[in-house]
DSSP file (Angstrom, degrees, kcal/mol; ACC not computed):
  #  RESIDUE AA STRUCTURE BP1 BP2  ACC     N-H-->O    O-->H-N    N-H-->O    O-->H-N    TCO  KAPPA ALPHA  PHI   PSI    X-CA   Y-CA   Z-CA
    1    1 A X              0   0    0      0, 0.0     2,-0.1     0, 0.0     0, 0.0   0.000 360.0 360.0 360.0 144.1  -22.7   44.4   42.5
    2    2 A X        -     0   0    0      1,-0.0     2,-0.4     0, 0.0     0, 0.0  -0.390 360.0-136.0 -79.7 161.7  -19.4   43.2   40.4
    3    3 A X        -     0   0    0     -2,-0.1     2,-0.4     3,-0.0    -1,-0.0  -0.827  15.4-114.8-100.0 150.8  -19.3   43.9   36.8
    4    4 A X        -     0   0    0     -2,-0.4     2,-0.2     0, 0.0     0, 0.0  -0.898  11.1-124.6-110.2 156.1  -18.4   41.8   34.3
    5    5 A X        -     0   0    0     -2,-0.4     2,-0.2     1,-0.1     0, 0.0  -0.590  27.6-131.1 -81.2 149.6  -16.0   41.7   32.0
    6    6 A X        -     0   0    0     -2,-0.2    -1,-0.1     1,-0.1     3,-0.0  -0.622  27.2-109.1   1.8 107.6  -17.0   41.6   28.5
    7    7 A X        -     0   0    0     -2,-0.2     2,-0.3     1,-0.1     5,-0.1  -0.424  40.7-100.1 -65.5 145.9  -15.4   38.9   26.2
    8    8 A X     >  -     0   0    0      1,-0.2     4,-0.7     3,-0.1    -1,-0.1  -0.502  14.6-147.5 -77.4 140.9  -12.9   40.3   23.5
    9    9 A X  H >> S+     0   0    0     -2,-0.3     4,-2.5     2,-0.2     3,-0.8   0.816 103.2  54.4 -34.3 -45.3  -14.4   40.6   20.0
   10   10 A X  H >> S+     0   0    0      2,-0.3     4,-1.9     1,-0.3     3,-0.6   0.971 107.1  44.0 -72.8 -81.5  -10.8   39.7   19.0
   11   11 A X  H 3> S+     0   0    0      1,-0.2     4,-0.9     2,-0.2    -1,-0.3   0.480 110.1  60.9 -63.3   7.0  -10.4   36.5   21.0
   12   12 A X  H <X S+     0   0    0     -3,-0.8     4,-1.3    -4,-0.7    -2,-0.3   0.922 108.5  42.8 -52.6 -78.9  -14.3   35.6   19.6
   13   13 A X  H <X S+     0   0    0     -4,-2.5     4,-2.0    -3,-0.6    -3,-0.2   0.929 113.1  50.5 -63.9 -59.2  -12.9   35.7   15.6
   14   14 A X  H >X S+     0   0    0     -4,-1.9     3,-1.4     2,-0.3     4,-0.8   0.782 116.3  46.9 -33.4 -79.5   -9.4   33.6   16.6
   15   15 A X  H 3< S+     0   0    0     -4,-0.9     4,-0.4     1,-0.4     3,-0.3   0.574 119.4  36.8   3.7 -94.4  -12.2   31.2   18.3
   16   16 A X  H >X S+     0   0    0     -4,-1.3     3,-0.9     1,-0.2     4,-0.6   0.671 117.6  49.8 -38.2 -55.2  -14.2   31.3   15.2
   17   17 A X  H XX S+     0   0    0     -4,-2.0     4,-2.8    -3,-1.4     3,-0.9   0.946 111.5  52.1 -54.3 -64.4  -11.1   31.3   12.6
   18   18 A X  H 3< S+     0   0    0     -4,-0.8    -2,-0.2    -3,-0.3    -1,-0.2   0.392 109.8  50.7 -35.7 -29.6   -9.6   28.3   14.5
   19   19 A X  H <4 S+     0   0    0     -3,-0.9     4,-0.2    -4,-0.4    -1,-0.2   0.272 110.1  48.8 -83.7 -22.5  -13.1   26.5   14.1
   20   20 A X  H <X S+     0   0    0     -3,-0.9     4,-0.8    -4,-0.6     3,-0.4   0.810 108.9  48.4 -92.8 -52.2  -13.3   27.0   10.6
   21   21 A X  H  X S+     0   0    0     -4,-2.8     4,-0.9     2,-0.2    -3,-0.2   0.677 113.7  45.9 -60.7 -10.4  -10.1   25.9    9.7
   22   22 A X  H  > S+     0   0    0      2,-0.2     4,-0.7    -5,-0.1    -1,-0.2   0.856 112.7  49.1 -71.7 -31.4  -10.3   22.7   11.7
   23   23 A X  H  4 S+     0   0    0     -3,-0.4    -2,-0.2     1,-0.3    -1,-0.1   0.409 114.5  58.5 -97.8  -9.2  -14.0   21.9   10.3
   24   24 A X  H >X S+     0   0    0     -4,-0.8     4,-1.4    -3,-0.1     3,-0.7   0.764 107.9  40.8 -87.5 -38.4  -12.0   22.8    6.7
   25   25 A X  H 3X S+     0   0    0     -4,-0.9     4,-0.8     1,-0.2    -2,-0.2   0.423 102.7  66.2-119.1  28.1   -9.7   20.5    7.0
   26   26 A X  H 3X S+     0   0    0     -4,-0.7     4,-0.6     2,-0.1    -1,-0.2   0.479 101.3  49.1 -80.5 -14.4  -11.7   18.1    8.0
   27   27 A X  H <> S+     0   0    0     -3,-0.7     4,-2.0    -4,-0.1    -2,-0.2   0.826 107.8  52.8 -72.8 -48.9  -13.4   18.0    5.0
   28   28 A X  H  X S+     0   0    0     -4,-1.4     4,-5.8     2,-0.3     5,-0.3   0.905 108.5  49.1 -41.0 -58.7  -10.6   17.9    3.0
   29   29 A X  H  X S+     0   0    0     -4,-0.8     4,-5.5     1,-0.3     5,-0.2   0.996 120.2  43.8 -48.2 -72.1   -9.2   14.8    5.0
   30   30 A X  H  < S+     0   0    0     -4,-0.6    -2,-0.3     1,-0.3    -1,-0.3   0.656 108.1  52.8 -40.0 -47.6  -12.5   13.4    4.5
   31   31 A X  H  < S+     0   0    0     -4,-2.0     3,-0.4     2,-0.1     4,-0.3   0.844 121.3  29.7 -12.1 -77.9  -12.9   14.3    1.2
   32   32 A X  H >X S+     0   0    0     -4,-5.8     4,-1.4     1,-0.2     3,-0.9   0.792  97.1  73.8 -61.7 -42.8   -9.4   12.5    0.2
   33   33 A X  H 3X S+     0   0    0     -4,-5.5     4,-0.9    -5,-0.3    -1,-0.2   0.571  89.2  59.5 -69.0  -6.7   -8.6    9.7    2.2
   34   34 A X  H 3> S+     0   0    0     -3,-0.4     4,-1.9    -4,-0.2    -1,-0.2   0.687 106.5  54.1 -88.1 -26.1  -11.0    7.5    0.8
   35   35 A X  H <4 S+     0   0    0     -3,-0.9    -2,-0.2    -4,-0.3    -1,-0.1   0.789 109.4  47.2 -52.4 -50.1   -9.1    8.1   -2.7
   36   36 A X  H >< S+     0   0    0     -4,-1.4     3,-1.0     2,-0.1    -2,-0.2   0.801 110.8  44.2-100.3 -31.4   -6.3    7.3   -1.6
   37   37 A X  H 3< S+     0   0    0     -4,-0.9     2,-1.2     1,-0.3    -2,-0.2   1.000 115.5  52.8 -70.8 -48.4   -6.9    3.8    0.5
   38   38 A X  T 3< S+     0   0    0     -4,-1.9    -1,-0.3    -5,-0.1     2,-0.3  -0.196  77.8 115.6 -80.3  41.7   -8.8    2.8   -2.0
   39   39 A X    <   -     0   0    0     -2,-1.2     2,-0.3    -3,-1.0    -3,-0.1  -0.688  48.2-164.1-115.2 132.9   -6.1    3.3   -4.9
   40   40 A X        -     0   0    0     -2,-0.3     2,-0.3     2,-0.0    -2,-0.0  -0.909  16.9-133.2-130.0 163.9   -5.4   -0.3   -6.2
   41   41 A X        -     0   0    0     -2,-0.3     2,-1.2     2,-0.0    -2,-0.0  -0.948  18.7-143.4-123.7 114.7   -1.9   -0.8   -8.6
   42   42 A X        -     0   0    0     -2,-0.3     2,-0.4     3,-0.0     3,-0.1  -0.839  18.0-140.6 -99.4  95.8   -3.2   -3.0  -11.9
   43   43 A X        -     0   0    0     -2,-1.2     5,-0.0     1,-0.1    -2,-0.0  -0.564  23.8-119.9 -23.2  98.2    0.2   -5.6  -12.6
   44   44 A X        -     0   0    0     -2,-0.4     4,-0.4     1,-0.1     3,-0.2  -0.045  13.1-123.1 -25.3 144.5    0.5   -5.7  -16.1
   45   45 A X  S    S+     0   0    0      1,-0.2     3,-0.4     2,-0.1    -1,-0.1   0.852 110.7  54.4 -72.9 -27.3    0.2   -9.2  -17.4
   46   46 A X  S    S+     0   0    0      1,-0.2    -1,-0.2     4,-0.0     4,-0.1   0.748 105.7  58.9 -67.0 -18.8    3.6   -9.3  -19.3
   47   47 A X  S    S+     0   0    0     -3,-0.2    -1,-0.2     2,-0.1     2,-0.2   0.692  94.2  84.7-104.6  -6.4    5.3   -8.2  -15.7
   48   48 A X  S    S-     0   0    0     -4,-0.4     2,-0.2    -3,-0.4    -3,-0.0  -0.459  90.9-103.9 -81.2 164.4    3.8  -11.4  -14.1
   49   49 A X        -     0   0    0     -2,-0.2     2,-0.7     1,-0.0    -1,-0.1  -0.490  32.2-110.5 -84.2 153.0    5.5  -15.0  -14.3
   50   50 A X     >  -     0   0    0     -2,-0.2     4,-1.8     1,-0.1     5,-0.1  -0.822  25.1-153.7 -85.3 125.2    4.2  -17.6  -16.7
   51   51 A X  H  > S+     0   0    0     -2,-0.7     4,-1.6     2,-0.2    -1,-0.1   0.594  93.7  54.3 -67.9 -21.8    2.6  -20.2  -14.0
   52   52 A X  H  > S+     0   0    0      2,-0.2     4,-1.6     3,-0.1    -1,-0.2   0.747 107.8  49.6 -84.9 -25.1    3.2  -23.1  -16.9
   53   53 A X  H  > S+     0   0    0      2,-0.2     4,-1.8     1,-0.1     3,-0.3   0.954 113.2  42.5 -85.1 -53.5    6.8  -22.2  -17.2
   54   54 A X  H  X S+     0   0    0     -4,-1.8     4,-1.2     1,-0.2     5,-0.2   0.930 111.6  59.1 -74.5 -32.4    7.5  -22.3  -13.4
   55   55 A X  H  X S+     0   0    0     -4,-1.6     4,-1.4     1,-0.2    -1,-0.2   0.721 105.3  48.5 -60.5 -24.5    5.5  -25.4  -13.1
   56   56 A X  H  X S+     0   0    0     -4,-1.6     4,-2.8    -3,-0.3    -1,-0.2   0.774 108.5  50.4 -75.1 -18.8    7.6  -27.2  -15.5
   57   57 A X  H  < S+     0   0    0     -4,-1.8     4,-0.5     2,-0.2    -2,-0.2   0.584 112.7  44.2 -65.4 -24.5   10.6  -26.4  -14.1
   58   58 A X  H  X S+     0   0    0     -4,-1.2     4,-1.7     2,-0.2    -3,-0.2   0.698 112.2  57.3-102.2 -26.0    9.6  -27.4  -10.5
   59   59 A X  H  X S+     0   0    0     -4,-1.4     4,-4.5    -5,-0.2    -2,-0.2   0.995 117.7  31.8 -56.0 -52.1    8.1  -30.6  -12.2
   60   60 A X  H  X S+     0   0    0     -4,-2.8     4,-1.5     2,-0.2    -2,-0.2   0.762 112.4  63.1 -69.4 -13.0   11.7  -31.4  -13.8
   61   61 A X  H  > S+     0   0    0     -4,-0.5     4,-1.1     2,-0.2    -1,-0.2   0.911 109.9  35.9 -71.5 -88.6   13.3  -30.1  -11.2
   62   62 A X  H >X S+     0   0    0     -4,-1.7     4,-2.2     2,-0.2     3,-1.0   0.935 104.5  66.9 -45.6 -49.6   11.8  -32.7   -8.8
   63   63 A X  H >X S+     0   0    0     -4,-4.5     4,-0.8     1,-0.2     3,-0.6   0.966 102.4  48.3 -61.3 -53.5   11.8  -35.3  -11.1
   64   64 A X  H 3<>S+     0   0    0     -4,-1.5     5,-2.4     1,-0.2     9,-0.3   0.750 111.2  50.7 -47.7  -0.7   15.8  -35.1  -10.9
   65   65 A X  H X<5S+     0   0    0     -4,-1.1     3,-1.5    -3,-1.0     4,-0.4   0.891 106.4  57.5 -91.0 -54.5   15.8  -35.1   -6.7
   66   66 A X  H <<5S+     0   0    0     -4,-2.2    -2,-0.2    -3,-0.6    -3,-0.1   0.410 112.1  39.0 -92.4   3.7   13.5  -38.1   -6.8
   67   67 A X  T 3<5S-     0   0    0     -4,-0.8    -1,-0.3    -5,-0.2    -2,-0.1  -0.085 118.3-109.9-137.0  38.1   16.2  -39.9   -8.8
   68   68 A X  T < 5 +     0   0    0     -3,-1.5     2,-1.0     1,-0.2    -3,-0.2   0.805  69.2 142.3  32.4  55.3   19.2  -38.5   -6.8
   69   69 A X     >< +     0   0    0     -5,-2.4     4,-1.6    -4,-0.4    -1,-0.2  -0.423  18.3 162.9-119.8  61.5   20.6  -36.3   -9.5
   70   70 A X  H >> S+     0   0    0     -2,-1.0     4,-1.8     2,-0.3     3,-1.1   0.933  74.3  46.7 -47.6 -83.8   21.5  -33.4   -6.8
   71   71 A X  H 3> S+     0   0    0      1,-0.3     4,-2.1     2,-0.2     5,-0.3   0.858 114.7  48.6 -52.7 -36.4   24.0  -31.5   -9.0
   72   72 A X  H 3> S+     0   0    0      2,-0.2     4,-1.0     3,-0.1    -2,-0.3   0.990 116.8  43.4 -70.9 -46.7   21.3  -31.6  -12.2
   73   73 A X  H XX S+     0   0    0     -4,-1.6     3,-1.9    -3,-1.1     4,-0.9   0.980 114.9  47.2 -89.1 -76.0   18.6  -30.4  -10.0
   74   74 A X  H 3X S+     0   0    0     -4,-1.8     4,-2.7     1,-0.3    -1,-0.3   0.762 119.3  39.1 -31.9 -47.1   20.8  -28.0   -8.6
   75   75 A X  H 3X S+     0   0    0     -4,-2.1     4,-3.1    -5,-0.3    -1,-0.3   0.826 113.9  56.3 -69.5 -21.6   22.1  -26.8  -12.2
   76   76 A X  H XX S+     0   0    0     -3,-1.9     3,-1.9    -4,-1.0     4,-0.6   0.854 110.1  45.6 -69.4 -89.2   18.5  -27.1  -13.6
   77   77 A X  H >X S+     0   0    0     -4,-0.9     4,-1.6     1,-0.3     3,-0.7   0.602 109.7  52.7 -22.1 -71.9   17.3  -24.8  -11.0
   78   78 A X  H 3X S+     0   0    0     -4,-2.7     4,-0.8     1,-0.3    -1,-0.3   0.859 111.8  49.9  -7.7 -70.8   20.3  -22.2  -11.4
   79   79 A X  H X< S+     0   0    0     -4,-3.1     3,-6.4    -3,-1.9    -1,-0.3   0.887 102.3  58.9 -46.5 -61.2   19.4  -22.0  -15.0
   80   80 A X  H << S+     0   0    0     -3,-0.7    -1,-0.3    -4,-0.6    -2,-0.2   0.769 103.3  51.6 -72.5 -43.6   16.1  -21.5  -14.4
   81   81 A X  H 3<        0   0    0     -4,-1.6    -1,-0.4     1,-0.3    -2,-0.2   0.578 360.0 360.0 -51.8  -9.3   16.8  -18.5  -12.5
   82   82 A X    <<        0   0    0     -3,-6.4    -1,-0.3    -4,-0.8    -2,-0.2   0.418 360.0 360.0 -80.1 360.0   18.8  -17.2  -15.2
């Protein structure tokens, strides 16, 4: 009858070592990632544009195209970027 070999203890505990540190950082992962995709960035209100301000500017802006006044439009705009 053959014998068999006997597995080593040694390569048993790698096995086992290898299996706990994946199943560790697979908590971890788990743990974190949900923290970090769900992380929102709150825009100050002062660092947004005033919506009334740019809307008068594209109103006057327009009215001078609609009355051919190309170089005032143009300059109006400039400015406005200034």
């Amino acid at each position: 009858m053959p014998t068999r070999t006997q597995p080593s203890p040694t390569r048993g505990r790698s096995l086992a070592v290898s299996l706990a540190r994946a199943a560790l950082v697979a908590v971890v992962v788990c743990a974190v990632l949900p923290a970090v995709l769900g992380a929102q960035v709150r825009i100050p209100d002062e660092a947004l544009p005033d919506n009334g301000e740019l809307q008068r500017v594209l109103a006057k802006g327009h009215e001078l195209e609609s009355q051919h006044r190309w170089g005032e439009a143009l300059a109006h705009y400039e400015h406005a970027l200034r």
